[in-house]
C-alpha positions in Angstrom: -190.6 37.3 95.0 -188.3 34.8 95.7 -185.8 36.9 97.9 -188.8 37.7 100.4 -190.0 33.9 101.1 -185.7 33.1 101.5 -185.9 36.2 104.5 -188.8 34.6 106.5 -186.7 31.5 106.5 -183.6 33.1 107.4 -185.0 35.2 110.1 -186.8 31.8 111.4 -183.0 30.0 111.3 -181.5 33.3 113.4 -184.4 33.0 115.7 -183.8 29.3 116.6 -180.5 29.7 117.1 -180.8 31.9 119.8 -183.4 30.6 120.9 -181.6 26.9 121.1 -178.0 28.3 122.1 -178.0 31.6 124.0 -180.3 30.9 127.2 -178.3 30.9 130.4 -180.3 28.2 132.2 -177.1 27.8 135.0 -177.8 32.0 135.8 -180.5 33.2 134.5 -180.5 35.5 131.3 -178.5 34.7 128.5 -175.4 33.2 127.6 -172.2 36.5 127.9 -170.4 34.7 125.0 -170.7 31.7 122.7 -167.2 31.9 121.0 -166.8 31.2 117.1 -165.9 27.3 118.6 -169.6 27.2 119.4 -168.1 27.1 122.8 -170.7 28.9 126.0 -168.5 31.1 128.0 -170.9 30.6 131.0 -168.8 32.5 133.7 -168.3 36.0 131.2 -169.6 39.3 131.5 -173.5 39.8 130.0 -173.6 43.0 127.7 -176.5 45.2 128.1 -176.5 46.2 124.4 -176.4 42.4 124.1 -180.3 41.9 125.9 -181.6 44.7 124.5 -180.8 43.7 121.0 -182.1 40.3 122.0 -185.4 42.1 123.3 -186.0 43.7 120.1 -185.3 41.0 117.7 -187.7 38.6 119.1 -189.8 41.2 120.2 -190.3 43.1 116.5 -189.8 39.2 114.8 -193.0 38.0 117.2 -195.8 39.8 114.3 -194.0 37.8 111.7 -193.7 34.2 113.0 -196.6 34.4 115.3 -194.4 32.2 117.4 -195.5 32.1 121.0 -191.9 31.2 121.9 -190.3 33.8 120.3 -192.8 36.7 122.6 -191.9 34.4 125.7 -188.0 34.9 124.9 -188.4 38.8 124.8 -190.5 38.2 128.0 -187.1 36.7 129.2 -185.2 39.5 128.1 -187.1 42.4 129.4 -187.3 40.4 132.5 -183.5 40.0 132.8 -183.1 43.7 132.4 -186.0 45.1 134.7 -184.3 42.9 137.5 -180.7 42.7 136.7 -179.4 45.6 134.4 -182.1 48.6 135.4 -180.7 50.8 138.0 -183.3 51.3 140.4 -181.0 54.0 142.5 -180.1 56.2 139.3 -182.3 55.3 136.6 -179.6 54.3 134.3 -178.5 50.8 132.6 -175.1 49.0 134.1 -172.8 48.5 130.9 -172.5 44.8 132.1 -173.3 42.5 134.6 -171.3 39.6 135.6 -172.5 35.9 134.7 -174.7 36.2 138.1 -176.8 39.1 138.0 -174.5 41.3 140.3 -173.2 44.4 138.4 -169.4 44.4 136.7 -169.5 47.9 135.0 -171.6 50.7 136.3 -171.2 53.2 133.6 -174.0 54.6 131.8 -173.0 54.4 128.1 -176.0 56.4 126.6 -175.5 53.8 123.9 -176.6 50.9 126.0 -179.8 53.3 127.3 -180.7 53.8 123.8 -180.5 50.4 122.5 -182.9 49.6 126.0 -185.5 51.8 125.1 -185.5 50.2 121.4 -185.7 47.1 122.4 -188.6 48.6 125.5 -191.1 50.0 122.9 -190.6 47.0 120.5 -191.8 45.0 123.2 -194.7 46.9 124.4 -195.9 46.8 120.5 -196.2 43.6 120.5 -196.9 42.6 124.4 -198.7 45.7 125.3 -196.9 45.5 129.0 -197.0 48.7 130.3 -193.6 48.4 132.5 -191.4 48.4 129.4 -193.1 51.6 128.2 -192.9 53.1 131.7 -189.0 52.2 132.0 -188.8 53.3 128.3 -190.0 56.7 129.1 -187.6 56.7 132.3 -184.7 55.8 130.4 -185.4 58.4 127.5 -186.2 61.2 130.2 -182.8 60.3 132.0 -180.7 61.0 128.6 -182.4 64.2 128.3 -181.8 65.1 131.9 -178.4 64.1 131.7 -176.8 63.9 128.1 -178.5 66.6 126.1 -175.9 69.6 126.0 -178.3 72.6 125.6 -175.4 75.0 125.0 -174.0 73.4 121.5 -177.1 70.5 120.4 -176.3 66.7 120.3 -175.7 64.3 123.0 -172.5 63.5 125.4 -171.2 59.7 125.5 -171.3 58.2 128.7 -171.2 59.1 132.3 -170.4 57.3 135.9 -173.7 55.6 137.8 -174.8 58.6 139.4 -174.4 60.4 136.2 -170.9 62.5 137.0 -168.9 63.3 134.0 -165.9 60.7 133.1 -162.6 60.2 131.4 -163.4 57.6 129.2 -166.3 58.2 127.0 -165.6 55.1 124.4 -167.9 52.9 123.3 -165.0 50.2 122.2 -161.2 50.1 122.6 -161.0 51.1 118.5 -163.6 54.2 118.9 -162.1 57.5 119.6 -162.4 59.2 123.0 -164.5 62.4 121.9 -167.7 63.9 123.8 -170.0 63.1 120.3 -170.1 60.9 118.3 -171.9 59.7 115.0 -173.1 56.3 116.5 -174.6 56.9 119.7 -176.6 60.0 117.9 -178.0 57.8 115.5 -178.9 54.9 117.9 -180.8 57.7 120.1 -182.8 59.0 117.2 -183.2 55.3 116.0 -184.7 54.9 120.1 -186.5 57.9 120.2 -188.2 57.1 116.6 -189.8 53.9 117.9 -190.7 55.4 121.4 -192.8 57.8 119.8 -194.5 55.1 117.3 -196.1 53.6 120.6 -196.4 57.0 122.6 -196.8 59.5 120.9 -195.8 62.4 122.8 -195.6 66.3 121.4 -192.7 66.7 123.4 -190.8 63.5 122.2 -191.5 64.2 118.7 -190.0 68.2 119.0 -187.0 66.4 120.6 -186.5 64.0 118.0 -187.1 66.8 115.4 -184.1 68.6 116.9 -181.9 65.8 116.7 -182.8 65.2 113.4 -181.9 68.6 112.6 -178.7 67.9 114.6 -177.8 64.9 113.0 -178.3 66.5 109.1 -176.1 69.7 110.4 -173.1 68.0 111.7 -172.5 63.9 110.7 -173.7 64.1 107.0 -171.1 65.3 104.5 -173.1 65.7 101.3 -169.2 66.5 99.6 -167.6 63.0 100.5 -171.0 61.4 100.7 -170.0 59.9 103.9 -170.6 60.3 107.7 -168.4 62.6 110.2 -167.8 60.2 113.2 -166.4 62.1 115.8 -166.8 65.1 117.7 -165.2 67.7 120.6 -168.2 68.9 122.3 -168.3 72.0 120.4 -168.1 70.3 117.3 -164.9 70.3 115.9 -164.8 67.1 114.2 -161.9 64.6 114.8 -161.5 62.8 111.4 -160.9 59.1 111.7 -162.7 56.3 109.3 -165.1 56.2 106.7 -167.6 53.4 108.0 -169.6 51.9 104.8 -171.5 49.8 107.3 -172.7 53.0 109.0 -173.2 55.1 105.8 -175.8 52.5 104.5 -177.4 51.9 107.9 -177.6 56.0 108.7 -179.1 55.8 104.7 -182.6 54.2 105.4 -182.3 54.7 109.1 -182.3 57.8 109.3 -185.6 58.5 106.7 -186.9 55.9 108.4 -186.9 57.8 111.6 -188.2 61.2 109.9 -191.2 59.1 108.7 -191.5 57.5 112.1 -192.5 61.0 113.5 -194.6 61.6 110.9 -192.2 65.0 109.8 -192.4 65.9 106.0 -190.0 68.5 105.7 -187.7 66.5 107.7 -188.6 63.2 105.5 -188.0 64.5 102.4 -184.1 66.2 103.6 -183.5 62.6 104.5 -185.1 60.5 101.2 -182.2 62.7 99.2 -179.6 62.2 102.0 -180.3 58.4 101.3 -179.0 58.3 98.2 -176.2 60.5 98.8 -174.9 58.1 102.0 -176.2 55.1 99.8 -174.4 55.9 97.2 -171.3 56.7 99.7 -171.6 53.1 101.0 -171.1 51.0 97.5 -167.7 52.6 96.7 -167.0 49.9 99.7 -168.6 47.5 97.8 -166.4 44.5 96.6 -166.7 42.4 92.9 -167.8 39.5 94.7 -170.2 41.5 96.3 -169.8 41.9 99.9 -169.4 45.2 101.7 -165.8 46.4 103.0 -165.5 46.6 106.6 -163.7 50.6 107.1 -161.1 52.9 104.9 -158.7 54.8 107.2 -158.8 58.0 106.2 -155.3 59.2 107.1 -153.6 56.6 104.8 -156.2 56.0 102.6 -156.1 52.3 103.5 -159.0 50.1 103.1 -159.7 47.5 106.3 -160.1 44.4 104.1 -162.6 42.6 106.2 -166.3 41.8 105.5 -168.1 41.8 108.8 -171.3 40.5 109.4 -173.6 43.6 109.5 -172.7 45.7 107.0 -173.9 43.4 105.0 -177.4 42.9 106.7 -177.7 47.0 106.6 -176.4 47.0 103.0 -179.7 45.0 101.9 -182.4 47.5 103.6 -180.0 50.5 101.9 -180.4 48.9 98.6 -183.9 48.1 99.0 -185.1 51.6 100.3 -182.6 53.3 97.2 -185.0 50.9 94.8 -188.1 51.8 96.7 -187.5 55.4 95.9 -185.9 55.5 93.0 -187.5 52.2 90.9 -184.4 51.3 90.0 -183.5 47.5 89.8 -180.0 47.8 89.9 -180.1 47.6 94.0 -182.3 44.9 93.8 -179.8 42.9 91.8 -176.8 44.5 94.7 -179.2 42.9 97.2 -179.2 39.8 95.6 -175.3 39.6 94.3 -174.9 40.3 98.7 -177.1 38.0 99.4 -175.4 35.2 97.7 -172.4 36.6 99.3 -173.7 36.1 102.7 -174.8 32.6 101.8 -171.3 31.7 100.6 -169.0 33.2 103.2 -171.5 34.7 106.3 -173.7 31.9 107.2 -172.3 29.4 109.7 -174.2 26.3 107.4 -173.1 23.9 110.5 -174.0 25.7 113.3 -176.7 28.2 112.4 -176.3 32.4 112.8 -173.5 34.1 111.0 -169.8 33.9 111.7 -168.4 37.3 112.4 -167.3 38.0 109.2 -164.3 37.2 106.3 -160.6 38.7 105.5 -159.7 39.2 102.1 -158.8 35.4 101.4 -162.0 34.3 102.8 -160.3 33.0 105.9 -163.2 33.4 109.2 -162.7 35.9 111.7 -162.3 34.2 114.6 -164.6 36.3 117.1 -168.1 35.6 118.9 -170.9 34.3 117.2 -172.6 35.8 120.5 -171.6 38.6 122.9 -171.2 42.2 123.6 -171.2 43.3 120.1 -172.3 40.1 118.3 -176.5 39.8 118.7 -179.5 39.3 116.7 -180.3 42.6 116.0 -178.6 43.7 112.4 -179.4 40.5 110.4 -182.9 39.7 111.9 -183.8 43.4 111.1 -182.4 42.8 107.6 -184.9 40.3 107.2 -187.8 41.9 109.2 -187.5 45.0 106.8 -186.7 43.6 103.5 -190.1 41.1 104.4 -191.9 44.5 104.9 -190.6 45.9 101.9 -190.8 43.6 99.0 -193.9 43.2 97.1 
């Protein structure tokens, strides 16, 4: 299939441009912020969600290319974070650090944890160091310690260094402020998912059952065939956007995880849930075959952008909805995107993919690297659609 030998190139072009571009060689690390100029913000903040994307994309690419260089760049990264963004004092991970090493925000987002224990396991599958699974473990221990609320299920947001409650629990200026939330639940399971493929652990898997269980209770609404975002701490929900980007990624993530822990019952409630959410996502799908950004739900207004990794999610949707139901018409979706991407996504000059397109096509002039902007949604894209087509 043709669409599988374009995605080991295109994982290969994502790879060497982080590879070429993103290494801080002035302070260690990587790069806080290449700008859509192509310009290296050498003196800005470095994102912990940044590395830990880093560490798992060239860490989970590595059994693909086979290419030495791409292990000893997740060796950087987990190296980076062990010294620099671990807290040795609290077990947690600083938000950010500033361009040298020293810590900038001390919060612990349970986000940023999650994403570090992602990015922890993938690198002990393919290194087999046996810090990153011990620092793994840690972290994952330290949310349940800390973030599990055993009166009402699910997980709280974020706390201060020493793990004391605080005010602001958002991920992201545009996120509402609420105790739960649909994102950080499903980056936990996604976390907890690939802990347990390397360690499998009876007590891990039970916990990752229950947030399964969680997860299907409270942020899937089988009516509207979207996902509830937003949550009190006793879960009265705060209704905000429809996300397409995170109905299609919760779509095959979420089954994913369920077969990850090898659960049937919970497996199957997730294969039907993927086509509910899947089918949720394409009524943000545009004629030209790109995926809308959000629809505010109060005014029924649709965010007419095209970001980046909606579209990368949108192809492992399609391809998981073909894989279980046969039929061709998200294989053709996937490809109609995929042409989308090559037309208006890929930065052809420079190499990675611009942040995304407005309605007229016009770029989005944010990162092509930083806090939010990493190699984690598109390389995965390719990793999984590589796995998944015959």
């Amino acid at each position: 299939m043709e669409l599988k030998s374009q995605m080991h190139n295109e994982l290969r072009s994502i790879l060497d441009y982080w590879f070429n571009n993103a290494i801080d060689e002035k302070n260690g690390g990587f790069i806080g912020t290449i700008d859509y100029t192509e310009t290296k913000q050498y003196n800005d903040p470095k994102g912990s969600v940044l590395n830990a994307r880093i560490l798992w994309a060239f860490s989970a690419s590595y059994p693909i290319t086979q290419n030495k260089e791409h292990l000893q760049m997740a060796e950087r990264a987990f190296n980076y974070i062990a010294r620099y963004f671990y807290d040795r004092e609290h077990g947690g991970i600083f938000w950010s650090l500033n361009y040298d090493g020293t810590p900038n925000d001390t919060k612990n987002q349970i986000y940023a944890l999650a994403f570090t224990i992602y990015g922890l396991s993938e690198f002990y599958a393919a290194s087999g160091n046996e810090e990153a699974l011990k620092m793994a473990i840690a972290l994952y221990e330290k949310i349940e310690e800390h973030s599990f609320d055993s009166v009402h299920k699910g997980y709280f947001e974020a706390f201060t260094r020493d793990w004391q409650p605080i005010d602001d629990l958002r991920l992201s200026d545009k996120d509402a402020n609420e105790k739960k939330t649909m994102n950080t639940h499903l980056h936990i399971v996604e976390a907890y998912a690939n802990l347990y493929r390397v360690w499998k652990d009876e007590k891990l898997k039970q916990v990752t059952i229950g947030l399964l269980e969680t997860i299907d209770k409270y942020f899937i609404n089988t009516d509207t065939k979207h996902l509830r975002l937003f949550f009190n701490e006793e879960w009265v929900e705060k209704e905000d956007v429809v996300s397409y980007g995170h109905d299609i990624e919760a779509a095959w993530l979420l089954q994913w995880c369920a077969e990850a822990i090898e659960d049937e019952n919970l497996t199957a409630i997730y294969k039907k849930h993927a086509m509910i959410l899947t089918e949720g996502a394409l009524e943000g799908l545009d004629t030209d075959g790109g995926l809308w950004y959000e629809l505010e739900m109060h005014n029924n207004h649709m965010i007419e952008e095209k970001h980046w990794w909606p579209q990368s999610e949108l192809w492992i949707g399609l391809v998981n909805a073909w894989q279980l139901t046969g039929d061709k018409k998200y294989l053709d979706l996937t490809q109609k995107n995929w042409e989308f991407v090559q037309q208006y996504i890929l930065d052809k000059a420079n190499g990675e993919w611009v942040w995304g397109v407005n309605k007229d096509y016009s770029l989005i002039e944010k990162d092509k690297a930083g806090f939010w902007k990493c190699p984690y949604h598109n390389s995965r894209a390719c990793i999984e659609l590589i796995k998944r087509l015959p």
